[in-house]
N, C-alpha and C positions, 0 to 999 in steps of 0.2 A: 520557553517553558519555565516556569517559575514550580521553584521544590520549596516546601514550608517544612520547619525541622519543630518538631514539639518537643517543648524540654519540658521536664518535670518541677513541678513544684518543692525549692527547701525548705522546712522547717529550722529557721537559728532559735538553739538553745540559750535562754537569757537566765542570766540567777538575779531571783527575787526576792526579796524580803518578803515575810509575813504580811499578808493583808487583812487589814484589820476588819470585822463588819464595819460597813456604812461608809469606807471610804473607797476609793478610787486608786489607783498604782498609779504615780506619774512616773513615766518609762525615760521621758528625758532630761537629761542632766538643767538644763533652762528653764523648766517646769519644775524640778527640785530647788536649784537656785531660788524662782520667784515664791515658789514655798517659804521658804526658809527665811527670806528677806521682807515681805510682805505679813508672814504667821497668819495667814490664811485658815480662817475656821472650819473644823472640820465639818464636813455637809451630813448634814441630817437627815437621815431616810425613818421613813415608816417600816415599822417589822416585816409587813408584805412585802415592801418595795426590795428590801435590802435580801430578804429572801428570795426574788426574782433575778435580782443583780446576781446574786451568785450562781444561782442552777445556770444562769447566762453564761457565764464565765468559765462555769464550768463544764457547757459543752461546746464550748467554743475551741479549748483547748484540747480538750478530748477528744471530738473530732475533725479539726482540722480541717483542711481544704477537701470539699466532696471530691469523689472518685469521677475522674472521666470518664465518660462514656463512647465508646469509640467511634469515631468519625469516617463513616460509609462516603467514599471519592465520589462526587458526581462529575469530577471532570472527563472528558470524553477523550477516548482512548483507543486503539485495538484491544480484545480480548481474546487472548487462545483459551477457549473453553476444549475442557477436557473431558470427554467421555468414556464408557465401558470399553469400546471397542476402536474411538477414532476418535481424532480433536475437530475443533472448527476455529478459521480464524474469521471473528465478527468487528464489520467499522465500527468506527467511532459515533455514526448515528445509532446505533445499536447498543440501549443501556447494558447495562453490569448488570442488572438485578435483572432484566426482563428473562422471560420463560422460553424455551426454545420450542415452543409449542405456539409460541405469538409472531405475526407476521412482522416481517422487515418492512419499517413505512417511514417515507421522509418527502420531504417538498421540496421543487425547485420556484424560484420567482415565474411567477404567469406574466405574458405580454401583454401590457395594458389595451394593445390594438388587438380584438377577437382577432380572429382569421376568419374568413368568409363563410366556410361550413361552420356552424356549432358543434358540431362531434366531430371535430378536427383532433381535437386536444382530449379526447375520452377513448381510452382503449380500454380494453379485456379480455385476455387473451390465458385462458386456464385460472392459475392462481396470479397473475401478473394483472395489474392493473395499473392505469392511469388516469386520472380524475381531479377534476377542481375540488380545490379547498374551499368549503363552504364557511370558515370562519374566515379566510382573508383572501388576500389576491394570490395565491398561492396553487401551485399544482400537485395533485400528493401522488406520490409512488410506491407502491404496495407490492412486497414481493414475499415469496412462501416463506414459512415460518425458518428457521434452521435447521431444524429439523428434520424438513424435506428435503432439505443437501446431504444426510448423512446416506448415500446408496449405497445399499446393499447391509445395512449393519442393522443390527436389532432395534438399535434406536430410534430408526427411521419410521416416519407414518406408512411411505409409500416407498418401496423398493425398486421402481420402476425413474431408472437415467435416463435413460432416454425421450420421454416422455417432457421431464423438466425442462433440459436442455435444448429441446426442438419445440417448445411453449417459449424460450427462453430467447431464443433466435427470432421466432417470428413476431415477438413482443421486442425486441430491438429494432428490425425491419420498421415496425408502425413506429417506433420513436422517432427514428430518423424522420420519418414523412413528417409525423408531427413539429418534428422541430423544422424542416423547410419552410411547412405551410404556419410559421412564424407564432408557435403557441410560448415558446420559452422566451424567458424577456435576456438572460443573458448570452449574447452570442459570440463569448470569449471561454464558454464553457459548454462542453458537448454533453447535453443530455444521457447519451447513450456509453461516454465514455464512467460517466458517473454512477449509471446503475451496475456496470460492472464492477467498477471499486467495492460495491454496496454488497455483492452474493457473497454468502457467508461459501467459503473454500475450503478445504485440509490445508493443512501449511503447506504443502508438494505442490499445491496448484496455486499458487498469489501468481505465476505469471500470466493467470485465466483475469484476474482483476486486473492487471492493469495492460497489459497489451491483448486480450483476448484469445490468448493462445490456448488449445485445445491439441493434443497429438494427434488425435484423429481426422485434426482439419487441417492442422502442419504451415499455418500460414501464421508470420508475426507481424501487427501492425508497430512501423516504427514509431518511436517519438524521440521529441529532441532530445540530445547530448547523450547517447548511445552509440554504438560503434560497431561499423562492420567488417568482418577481420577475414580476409580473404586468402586463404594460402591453395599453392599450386604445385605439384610435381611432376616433375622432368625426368623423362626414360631418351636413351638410346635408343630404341627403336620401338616399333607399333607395340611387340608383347607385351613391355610395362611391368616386366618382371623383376624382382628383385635384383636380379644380377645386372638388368639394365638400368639402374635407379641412379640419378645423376647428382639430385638434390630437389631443392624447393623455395620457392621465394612466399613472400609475405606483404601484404600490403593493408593498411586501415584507412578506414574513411569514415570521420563523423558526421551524424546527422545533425543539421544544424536547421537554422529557420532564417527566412526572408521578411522584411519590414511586414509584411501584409500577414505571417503564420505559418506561409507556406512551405514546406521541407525540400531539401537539398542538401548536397554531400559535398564535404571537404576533405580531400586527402588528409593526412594526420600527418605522413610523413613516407621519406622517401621510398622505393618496393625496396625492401630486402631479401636480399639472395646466402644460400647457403648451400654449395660452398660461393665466395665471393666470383670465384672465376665464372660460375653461370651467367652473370651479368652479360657477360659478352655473345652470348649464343641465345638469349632469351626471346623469343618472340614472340609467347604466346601470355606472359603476366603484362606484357604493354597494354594488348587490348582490355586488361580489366579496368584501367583506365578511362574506357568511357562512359565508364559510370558519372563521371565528373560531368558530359554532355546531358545528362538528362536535365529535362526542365522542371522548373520548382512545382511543386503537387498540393494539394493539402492532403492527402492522402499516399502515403508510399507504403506495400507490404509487399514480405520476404517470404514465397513459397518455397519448400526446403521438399528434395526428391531423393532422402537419403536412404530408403528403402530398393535404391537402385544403385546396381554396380555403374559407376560414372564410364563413360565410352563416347567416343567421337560423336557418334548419333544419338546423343541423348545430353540431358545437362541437368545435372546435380541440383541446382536453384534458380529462381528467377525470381528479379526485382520488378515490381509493376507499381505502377501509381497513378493517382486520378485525381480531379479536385472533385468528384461525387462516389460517397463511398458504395452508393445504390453499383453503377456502372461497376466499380473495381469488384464487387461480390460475384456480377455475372459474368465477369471476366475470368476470377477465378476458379467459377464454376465449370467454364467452360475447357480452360486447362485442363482439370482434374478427370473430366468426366471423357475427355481424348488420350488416350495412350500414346498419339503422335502430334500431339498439339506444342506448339513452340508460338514465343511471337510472332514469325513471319507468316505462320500458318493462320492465326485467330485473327478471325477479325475485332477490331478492339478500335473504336473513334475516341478518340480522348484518354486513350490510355497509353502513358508510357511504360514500354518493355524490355529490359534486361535478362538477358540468360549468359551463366556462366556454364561455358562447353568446357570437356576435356577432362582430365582427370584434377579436378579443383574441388573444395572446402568451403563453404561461404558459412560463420558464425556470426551470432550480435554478440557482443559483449554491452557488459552496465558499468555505471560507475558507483561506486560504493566507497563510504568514511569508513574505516575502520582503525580503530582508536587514533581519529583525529588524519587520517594519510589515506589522501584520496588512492583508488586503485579502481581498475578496469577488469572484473571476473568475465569469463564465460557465464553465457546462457545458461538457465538453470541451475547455476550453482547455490547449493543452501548452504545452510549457516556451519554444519559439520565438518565442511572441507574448509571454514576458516577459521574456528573457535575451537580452543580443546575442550573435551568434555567437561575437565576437572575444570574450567573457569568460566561453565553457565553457571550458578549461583553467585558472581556476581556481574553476569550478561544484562546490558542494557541494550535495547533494539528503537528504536525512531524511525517511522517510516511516511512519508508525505501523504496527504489525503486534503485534496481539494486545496492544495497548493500550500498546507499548512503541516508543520512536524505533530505527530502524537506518536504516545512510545505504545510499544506493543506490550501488554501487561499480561504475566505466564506466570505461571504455578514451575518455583525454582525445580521443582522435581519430576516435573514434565517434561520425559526425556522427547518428544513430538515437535518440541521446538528445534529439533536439531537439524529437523527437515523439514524447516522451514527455508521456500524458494524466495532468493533474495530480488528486488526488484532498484529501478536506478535512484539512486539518492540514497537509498537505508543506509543508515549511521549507527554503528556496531560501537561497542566497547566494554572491555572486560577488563 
Protein backbone atom coordinates (compact mmCIF):
# COMPACT_ATOMS: atom_id res chain seq x y z
CA UNK A 1 0.00 0.00 0.00
CA UNK A 2 1.49 3.15 -1.19
CA UNK A 3 0.75 6.53 1.34
CA UNK A 4 1.12 9.95 -0.77
CA UNK A 5 2.24 12.93 1.68
CA UNK A 6 1.00 16.46 0.32
CA UNK A 7 3.17 19.18 1.21
CA UNK A 8 2.38 22.49 0.83
CA UNK A 9 3.45 25.06 -1.27
CA UNK A 10 6.48 27.93 -0.23
CA UNK A 11 6.53 31.11 -1.16
CA UNK A 12 10.65 32.69 -1.02
CA UNK A 13 10.69 36.06 -0.42
CA UNK A 14 13.20 37.88 -2.99
CA UNK A 15 14.17 41.69 -2.80
CA UNK A 16 13.82 43.68 -5.81
CA UNK A 17 14.64 46.60 -7.12
CA UNK A 18 12.15 49.05 -8.64
CA UNK A 19 10.74 48.00 -11.92
CA UNK A 20 10.78 50.15 -14.26
CA UNK A 21 7.35 50.54 -16.97
CA UNK A 22 8.28 48.64 -20.07
CA UNK A 23 10.91 46.59 -18.85
CA UNK A 24 11.22 43.00 -17.48
CA UNK A 25 13.13 41.97 -13.95
CA UNK A 26 16.05 39.68 -14.82
CA UNK A 27 15.86 37.54 -11.40
CA UNK A 28 19.31 35.86 -12.45
CA UNK A 29 22.43 36.85 -11.67
CA UNK A 30 23.72 35.56 -15.69
CA UNK A 31 20.88 37.38 -17.23
CA UNK A 32 22.16 40.55 -15.16
CA UNK A 33 25.72 39.76 -16.20
CA UNK A 34 24.67 39.36 -20.00
CA UNK A 35 22.75 42.69 -19.46
CA UNK A 36 25.47 44.57 -18.39
CA UNK A 37 27.99 43.18 -20.90
CA UNK A 38 26.14 43.12 -24.00
CA UNK A 39 23.91 46.94 -22.90
CA UNK A 40 21.00 45.25 -24.28
CA UNK A 41 18.15 47.95 -25.36
CA UNK A 42 15.58 48.35 -23.25
CA UNK A 43 12.20 46.74 -25.01
CA UNK A 44 9.68 48.79 -25.99
CA UNK A 45 6.01 48.12 -25.27
CA UNK A 46 3.01 49.92 -26.29
CA UNK A 47 1.07 51.85 -23.43
CA UNK A 48 -1.69 48.91 -23.62
CA UNK A 49 0.80 46.38 -23.63
CA UNK A 50 2.95 47.63 -20.82
CA UNK A 51 -0.41 48.28 -18.92
CA UNK A 52 -1.29 44.48 -19.23
CA UNK A 53 2.23 43.50 -18.25
CA UNK A 54 1.73 44.93 -15.07
CA UNK A 55 -1.98 44.08 -13.83
CA UNK A 56 -0.21 40.55 -14.93
CA UNK A 57 2.37 40.86 -12.57
CA UNK A 58 0.55 42.18 -10.37
CA UNK A 59 -1.76 39.40 -9.72
CA UNK A 60 0.44 36.92 -9.98
CA UNK A 61 2.12 37.95 -7.08
CA UNK A 62 -0.96 38.67 -5.20
CA UNK A 63 -2.29 35.70 -5.53
CA UNK A 64 -0.01 33.26 -5.59
CA UNK A 65 -0.48 29.65 -6.12
CA UNK A 66 -4.47 28.66 -6.15
CA UNK A 67 -5.87 27.07 -3.10
CA UNK A 68 -6.28 23.19 -3.34
CA UNK A 69 -9.07 21.77 -3.55
CA UNK A 70 -9.44 18.78 -1.48
CA UNK A 71 -8.88 15.48 -2.78
CA UNK A 72 -11.93 12.75 -2.20
CA UNK A 73 -9.73 8.99 -1.84
CA UNK A 74 -11.10 6.80 -4.41
CA UNK A 75 -8.86 4.13 -3.38
CA UNK A 76 -10.94 1.10 -2.01
CA UNK A 77 -10.94 0.37 1.50
CA UNK A 78 -13.03 -0.93 4.51
CA UNK A 79 -15.34 1.75 5.73
CA UNK A 80 -16.83 1.87 9.48
CA UNK A 81 -19.68 3.97 8.73
CA UNK A 82 -21.13 5.27 11.76
CA UNK A 83 -24.69 5.72 12.44
CA UNK A 84 -27.41 7.21 15.10
CA UNK A 85 -27.88 4.11 16.86
CA UNK A 86 -25.08 1.49 15.41
CA UNK A 87 -22.06 1.26 12.81
CA UNK A 88 -21.54 -0.92 9.80
CA UNK A 89 -18.46 -2.25 8.51
CA UNK A 90 -18.66 -1.88 4.55
CA UNK A 91 -15.87 -3.79 1.68
CA UNK A 92 -13.85 -2.41 -0.10
CA UNK A 93 -16.25 -3.00 -3.15
CA UNK A 94 -18.36 -0.75 -1.45
CA UNK A 95 -17.72 3.19 -2.32
CA UNK A 96 -17.13 5.86 0.36
CA UNK A 97 -19.57 8.23 -1.06
CA UNK A 98 -22.31 5.54 -2.05
CA UNK A 99 -25.88 5.98 -0.02
CA UNK A 100 -26.76 3.31 2.30
CA UNK A 101 -29.92 3.10 0.76
CA UNK A 102 -28.06 1.59 -2.62
CA UNK A 103 -27.60 -2.03 -2.99
CA UNK A 104 -24.25 -3.81 -2.49
CA UNK A 105 -23.44 -4.98 -6.26
CA UNK A 106 -20.04 -6.44 -7.58
CA UNK A 107 -19.01 -9.10 -10.21
CA UNK A 108 -17.23 -12.20 -10.29
CA UNK A 109 -15.51 -13.60 -13.83
CA UNK A 110 -18.23 -15.82 -15.70
CA UNK A 111 -17.01 -19.16 -17.20
CA UNK A 112 -16.56 -18.84 -20.80
CA UNK A 113 -17.99 -22.65 -21.01
CA UNK A 114 -22.30 -21.92 -20.30
CA UNK A 115 -23.16 -24.82 -18.12
CA UNK A 116 -25.88 -26.90 -19.78
CA UNK A 117 -28.95 -25.19 -18.13
CA UNK A 118 -29.15 -21.46 -18.92
CA UNK A 119 -30.58 -20.43 -15.56
CA UNK A 120 -27.86 -22.19 -13.96
CA UNK A 121 -26.05 -19.11 -13.23
CA UNK A 122 -29.34 -16.58 -12.59
CA UNK A 123 -30.59 -16.78 -9.11
CA UNK A 124 -33.10 -14.47 -7.03
CA UNK A 125 -33.73 -15.17 -4.08
CA UNK A 126 -35.63 -11.90 -1.93
CA UNK A 127 -33.18 -9.01 -2.35
CA UNK A 128 -30.18 -11.31 -3.33
CA UNK A 129 -29.55 -11.84 -6.61
CA UNK A 130 -27.38 -13.18 -9.19
CA UNK A 131 -27.12 -12.36 -12.80
CA UNK A 132 -25.08 -11.94 -15.98
CA UNK A 133 -23.32 -8.95 -16.70
CA UNK A 134 -24.77 -7.55 -19.76
CA UNK A 135 -21.85 -5.27 -20.51
CA UNK A 136 -19.08 -8.07 -20.30
CA UNK A 137 -18.44 -11.63 -19.50
CA UNK A 138 -18.94 -10.92 -16.13
CA UNK A 139 -21.43 -12.27 -13.34
CA UNK A 140 -23.04 -9.47 -11.05
CA UNK A 141 -24.02 -9.98 -7.40
CA UNK A 142 -26.51 -7.84 -6.00
CA UNK A 143 -27.02 -7.73 -2.38
CA UNK A 144 -29.58 -5.44 -0.03
CA UNK A 145 -28.70 -2.08 0.52
CA UNK A 146 -26.72 -1.49 4.11
CA UNK A 147 -29.18 -0.58 5.39
CA UNK A 148 -31.20 -3.56 5.53
CA UNK A 149 -28.37 -4.95 7.96
CA UNK A 150 -28.96 -2.37 10.50
CA UNK A 151 -31.80 -4.90 12.66
CA UNK A 152 -33.77 -3.55 14.72
CA UNK A 153 -32.48 0.18 14.70
CA UNK A 154 -34.38 3.19 13.46
CA UNK A 155 -32.27 3.33 10.56
CA UNK A 156 -33.25 0.34 9.08
CA UNK A 157 -35.79 -0.01 6.02
CA UNK A 158 -36.93 -3.32 7.33
CA UNK A 159 -36.71 -4.56 11.02
CA UNK A 160 -37.29 -8.03 10.40
CA UNK A 161 -33.46 -10.50 10.89
CA UNK A 162 -34.49 -13.13 10.27
CA UNK A 163 -36.08 -12.82 7.29
CA UNK A 164 -32.58 -11.44 5.60
CA UNK A 165 -30.55 -14.08 6.97
CA UNK A 166 -32.63 -17.19 5.95
CA UNK A 167 -32.97 -15.22 2.22
CA UNK A 168 -29.33 -15.12 2.87
CA UNK A 169 -28.65 -18.81 3.47
CA UNK A 170 -30.73 -19.98 0.83
CA UNK A 171 -29.25 -17.57 -1.66
CA UNK A 172 -25.71 -19.30 -0.56
CA UNK A 173 -27.34 -22.72 -0.97
CA UNK A 174 -27.94 -21.77 -4.94
CA UNK A 175 -24.42 -20.30 -5.22
CA UNK A 176 -22.86 -23.13 -4.34
CA UNK A 177 -25.00 -25.21 -7.01
CA UNK A 178 -24.14 -22.68 -9.25
CA UNK A 179 -20.69 -22.63 -8.77
CA UNK A 180 -20.61 -26.88 -9.12
CA UNK A 181 -22.69 -26.69 -12.16
CA UNK A 182 -19.38 -24.69 -13.56
CA UNK A 183 -20.95 -20.87 -13.98
CA UNK A 184 -17.66 -19.09 -12.20
CA UNK A 185 -14.50 -19.13 -14.27
CA UNK A 186 -12.19 -18.84 -11.14
CA UNK A 187 -11.95 -22.16 -9.14
CA UNK A 188 -9.30 -20.93 -6.67
CA UNK A 189 -11.88 -18.66 -5.34
CA UNK A 190 -15.17 -19.59 -3.58
CA UNK A 191 -18.12 -17.76 -4.80
CA UNK A 192 -19.82 -18.08 -1.74
CA UNK A 193 -16.90 -17.45 0.44
CA UNK A 194 -16.76 -14.04 -1.26
CA UNK A 195 -20.32 -12.78 -0.93
CA UNK A 196 -19.87 -13.25 2.83
CA UNK A 197 -16.72 -10.84 2.91
CA UNK A 198 -19.18 -8.47 0.92
CA UNK A 199 -22.41 -8.20 3.90
CA UNK A 200 -21.99 -5.16 5.33
CA UNK A 201 -21.80 -6.36 9.52
CA UNK A 202 -21.45 -4.26 12.96
CA UNK A 203 -18.00 -4.61 13.87
CA UNK A 204 -19.02 -7.51 16.80
CA UNK A 205 -19.88 -9.66 13.85
CA UNK A 206 -16.69 -9.54 10.95
CA UNK A 207 -16.36 -13.27 12.17
CA UNK A 208 -19.87 -13.82 10.16
CA UNK A 209 -17.54 -12.51 6.98
CA UNK A 210 -15.16 -14.46 7.08
CA UNK A 211 -15.77 -17.74 8.52
CA UNK A 212 -19.57 -17.64 8.62
CA UNK A 213 -20.08 -17.91 12.12
CA UNK A 214 -23.41 -16.89 13.49
CA UNK A 215 -24.03 -17.86 17.59
CA UNK A 216 -27.13 -19.20 16.85
CA UNK A 217 -25.80 -21.66 14.42
CA UNK A 218 -22.40 -22.15 16.74
CA UNK A 219 -20.49 -23.85 13.87
CA UNK A 220 -16.96 -22.33 12.50
CA UNK A 221 -15.81 -23.05 9.07
CA UNK A 222 -12.00 -23.49 9.47
CA UNK A 223 -9.41 -21.92 7.07
CA UNK A 224 -5.80 -22.11 6.87
CA UNK A 225 -3.30 -20.90 9.44
CA UNK A 226 -5.75 -20.89 12.42
CA UNK A 227 -5.41 -22.84 15.26
CA UNK A 228 -7.08 -25.14 17.60
CA UNK A 229 -6.33 -25.03 21.17
CA UNK A 230 -7.56 -27.89 23.03
CA UNK A 231 -7.46 -27.95 26.84
CA UNK A 232 -8.63 -30.82 29.36
CA UNK A 233 -9.23 -31.31 33.00
CA UNK A 234 -8.45 -33.92 35.25
CA UNK A 235 -10.43 -34.87 38.62
CA UNK A 236 -9.87 -37.65 41.18
CA UNK A 237 -12.87 -39.04 40.75
CA UNK A 238 -16.28 -39.11 38.78
CA UNK A 239 -17.80 -35.85 40.88
CA UNK A 240 -15.22 -33.34 39.16
CA UNK A 241 -15.40 -31.30 42.05
CA UNK A 242 -13.31 -28.73 43.00
CA UNK A 243 -11.69 -30.50 45.68
CA UNK A 244 -11.14 -33.37 43.20
CA UNK A 245 -9.31 -31.14 40.56
CA UNK A 246 -6.00 -32.54 39.58
CA UNK A 247 -4.96 -30.12 36.91
CA UNK A 248 -5.08 -29.68 33.05
CA UNK A 249 -3.28 -30.31 29.95
CA UNK A 250 -3.16 -28.33 26.58
CA UNK A 251 -2.59 -29.12 23.21
CA UNK A 252 -2.65 -26.94 19.61
CA UNK A 253 -2.99 -28.00 16.13
CA UNK A 254 -2.73 -25.92 13.09
CA UNK A 255 -4.85 -25.94 10.25
CA UNK A 256 -2.77 -26.21 7.47
CA UNK A 257 -3.44 -27.28 3.49
CA UNK A 258 -2.43 -30.16 1.10
CA UNK A 259 -0.84 -29.51 -2.53
CA UNK A 260 -4.32 -29.88 -3.95
CA UNK A 261 -6.34 -27.04 -1.06
CA UNK A 262 -7.37 -29.47 0.88
CA UNK A 263 -7.20 -28.95 5.05
CA UNK A 264 -5.49 -30.90 7.71
CA UNK A 265 -4.01 -30.63 11.12
CA UNK A 266 -0.56 -30.42 12.39
CA UNK A 267 0.11 -30.54 15.99
CA UNK A 268 1.99 -27.20 17.03
CA UNK A 269 3.67 -28.74 19.64
CA UNK A 270 4.11 -31.01 22.40
CA UNK A 271 0.51 -31.64 25.08
CA UNK A 272 1.21 -29.76 28.07
CA UNK A 273 0.52 -30.66 31.36
CA UNK A 274 -0.10 -28.63 34.54
CA UNK A 275 1.01 -29.61 36.98
CA UNK A 276 4.02 -31.46 35.07
CA UNK A 277 3.50 -34.71 37.29
CA UNK A 278 -0.06 -35.38 35.19
CA UNK A 279 1.99 -36.46 32.39
CA UNK A 280 2.35 -39.61 33.96
CA UNK A 281 -1.32 -40.74 34.85
CA UNK A 282 -2.86 -39.08 31.52
CA UNK A 283 -4.95 -41.08 29.48
CA UNK A 284 -7.46 -39.32 28.30
CA UNK A 285 -5.49 -35.91 26.35
CA UNK A 286 -3.73 -38.89 24.26
CA UNK A 287 -6.66 -39.54 22.50
CA UNK A 288 -7.05 -35.85 21.33
CA UNK A 289 -4.51 -36.78 19.27
CA UNK A 290 -6.40 -38.37 16.75
CA UNK A 291 -7.23 -35.54 15.30
CA UNK A 292 -3.89 -35.95 13.48
CA UNK A 293 -5.70 -39.32 11.76
CA UNK A 294 -8.27 -37.53 10.04
CA UNK A 295 -8.12 -37.23 6.34
CA UNK A 296 -7.41 -34.12 4.27
CA UNK A 297 -11.17 -32.42 3.57
CA UNK A 298 -11.75 -29.25 1.55
CA UNK A 299 -14.10 -28.67 3.92
CA UNK A 300 -13.57 -28.95 7.87
CA UNK A 301 -16.05 -27.22 10.61
CA UNK A 302 -15.90 -26.87 14.46
CA UNK A 303 -19.47 -27.45 15.98
CA UNK A 304 -19.07 -26.01 19.60
CA UNK A 305 -21.82 -27.53 22.41
CA UNK A 306 -21.10 -25.02 25.03
CA UNK A 307 -24.49 -24.39 26.05
CA UNK A 308 -24.10 -27.94 27.85
CA UNK A 309 -22.47 -28.97 31.10
CA UNK A 310 -19.67 -31.33 29.46
CA UNK A 311 -20.22 -35.09 31.08
CA UNK A 312 -19.01 -38.59 30.02
CA UNK A 313 -22.34 -38.95 27.79
CA UNK A 314 -22.21 -36.06 26.08
CA UNK A 315 -19.21 -33.99 24.12
CA UNK A 316 -18.58 -30.43 24.29
CA UNK A 317 -17.49 -30.21 20.29
CA UNK A 318 -17.12 -31.88 17.16
CA UNK A 319 -14.83 -31.60 14.37
CA UNK A 320 -16.48 -32.85 10.89
CA UNK A 321 -15.35 -32.29 7.48
CA UNK A 322 -16.24 -33.14 3.93
CA UNK A 323 -14.97 -32.23 0.44
CA UNK A 324 -18.80 -31.06 -0.40
CA UNK A 325 -19.96 -28.38 1.56
CA UNK A 326 -23.75 -29.41 0.43
CA UNK A 327 -23.21 -32.93 2.49
CA UNK A 328 -21.21 -31.32 5.61
CA UNK A 329 -24.55 -28.68 6.00
CA UNK A 330 -26.92 -31.97 6.38
CA UNK A 331 -24.79 -33.33 8.40
CA UNK A 332 -24.72 -30.78 10.66
CA UNK A 333 -28.16 -30.45 10.61
CA UNK A 334 -28.73 -33.49 11.52
CA UNK A 335 -26.51 -33.35 14.66
CA UNK A 336 -28.30 -30.37 15.92
CA UNK A 337 -31.74 -31.36 15.37
CA UNK A 338 -30.86 -34.85 17.66
CA UNK A 339 -30.17 -34.27 21.36
CA UNK A 340 -28.36 -37.73 21.07
CA UNK A 341 -26.67 -37.62 17.89
CA UNK A 342 -22.80 -38.33 17.99
CA UNK A 343 -20.83 -39.61 15.12
CA UNK A 344 -21.14 -43.19 15.63
CA UNK A 345 -24.76 -42.62 15.90
CA UNK A 346 -25.36 -40.29 12.29
CA UNK A 347 -25.11 -41.62 9.43
CA UNK A 348 -22.68 -39.46 7.60
CA UNK A 349 -20.88 -41.16 3.75
CA UNK A 350 -18.08 -39.03 3.26
CA UNK A 351 -18.01 -37.16 6.26
CA UNK A 352 -15.20 -37.22 8.65
CA UNK A 353 -16.06 -37.07 12.56
CA UNK A 354 -14.43 -36.02 15.51
CA UNK A 355 -15.93 -35.58 18.97
CA UNK A 356 -14.20 -34.34 22.02
CA UNK A 357 -15.88 -36.50 25.20
CA UNK A 358 -15.14 -35.58 28.79
CA UNK A 359 -14.78 -32.66 30.67
CA UNK A 360 -12.66 -30.65 27.62
CA UNK A 361 -12.49 -27.05 25.89
CA UNK A 362 -12.00 -27.08 22.23
CA UNK A 363 -11.18 -22.97 21.01
CA UNK A 364 -9.85 -21.62 17.35
CA UNK A 365 -7.63 -19.13 17.94
CA UNK A 366 -6.28 -16.30 14.77
CA UNK A 367 -3.12 -14.96 14.06
CA UNK A 368 -2.79 -11.48 14.14
CA UNK A 369 0.27 -8.52 13.54
CA UNK A 370 0.22 -6.39 16.08
CA UNK A 371 2.63 -3.65 15.83
CA UNK A 372 4.69 -5.76 13.62
CA UNK A 373 4.77 -9.33 16.33
CA UNK A 374 2.79 -12.00 15.17
CA UNK A 375 0.48 -13.44 18.09
CA UNK A 376 -2.31 -16.06 18.27
CA UNK A 377 -5.74 -14.42 20.04
CA UNK A 378 -8.71 -16.40 20.96
CA UNK A 379 -11.85 -16.56 18.99
CA UNK A 380 -13.69 -13.50 19.03
CA UNK A 381 -11.34 -11.30 20.42
CA UNK A 382 -11.76 -7.44 19.34
CA UNK A 383 -9.70 -4.82 19.09
CA UNK A 384 -10.36 -3.57 23.11
CA UNK A 385 -8.81 -6.24 24.77
CA UNK A 386 -5.57 -5.32 22.69
CA UNK A 387 -5.37 -1.52 22.03
CA UNK A 388 -5.72 0.96 24.85
CA UNK A 389 -8.32 3.34 24.35
CA UNK A 390 -6.10 6.34 24.75
CA UNK A 391 -3.94 5.16 21.46
CA UNK A 392 -7.12 4.71 18.87
CA UNK A 393 -6.40 8.11 17.31
CA UNK A 394 -3.47 6.90 16.12
CA UNK A 395 -4.80 3.09 15.46
CA UNK A 396 -4.13 1.89 12.09
CA UNK A 397 -6.12 -1.59 11.18
CA UNK A 398 -5.32 -3.78 7.53
CA UNK A 399 -7.34 -6.30 7.03
CA UNK A 400 -7.09 -9.00 3.88
CA UNK A 401 -10.12 -9.06 1.34
CA UNK A 402 -9.79 -11.24 -1.66
CA UNK A 403 -6.24 -12.08 -0.80
CA UNK A 404 -5.14 -8.35 -0.77
CA UNK A 405 -4.29 -5.88 2.53
CA UNK A 406 -6.87 -2.58 2.54
CA UNK A 407 -6.91 -0.54 5.86
CA UNK A 408 -10.13 -0.14 7.52
CA UNK A 409 -10.86 3.66 7.48
CA UNK A 410 -12.92 4.99 11.09
CA UNK A 411 -13.92 8.16 12.20
CA UNK A 412 -10.85 8.54 15.12
CA UNK A 413 -13.81 9.19 17.62
CA UNK A 414 -15.72 6.40 16.84
CA UNK A 415 -15.55 4.77 19.86
CA UNK A 416 -17.54 1.33 17.86
CA UNK A 417 -14.20 0.46 16.63
CA UNK A 418 -13.26 -0.82 19.76
CA UNK A 419 -15.62 -3.68 19.07
CA UNK A 420 -14.40 -4.45 16.35
CA UNK A 421 -14.12 -8.70 16.02
CA UNK A 422 -10.54 -9.25 14.92
CA UNK A 423 -10.22 -11.88 12.18
CA UNK A 424 -6.61 -13.98 10.90
CA UNK A 425 -4.12 -11.85 9.41
CA UNK A 426 -5.42 -8.20 10.69
CA UNK A 427 -2.38 -6.07 11.09
CA UNK A 428 -2.91 -3.54 14.18
CA UNK A 429 -0.69 -0.82 14.96
CA UNK A 430 -0.57 2.19 17.26
Amino acid sequence: MRFFRSGGNQLTNHRTKHIAPGTFPACSPSNQLRRKNDKMPTLALSASARLLTLLCLTCFILSGCPARKPILSTTPAFHLKSLKESSLVLSPNVPAQQPLDAPVSFTLAANNESPASPNACVITQGLFRLEPDAANKMLRIVLPPPNEWLFGSTNSSRADESDIIDSLYSFLAATDQADRAGCFADKNTSAHDYILQNIPTRPSDSLFNAYGYRIERSGVNLKPNLRLKVERAYFSSAEKSVKDYLGISTVFFDVTTTSDGSLHFQQAQPIRYNPDSLSQTDHEGSRDLTLLDLKPQKFYRVLFYTHQVPTDQNFTAALIGSNDSAHLDDFERKMRADAGASCSSSVHDDIQCLEFRGFATVSVQIPVELNNQLKFVDWGTSVKYLVPEKSQKSLKIQRQFAGTYFPIIFNRNDKSIQDLALIANDRLAW
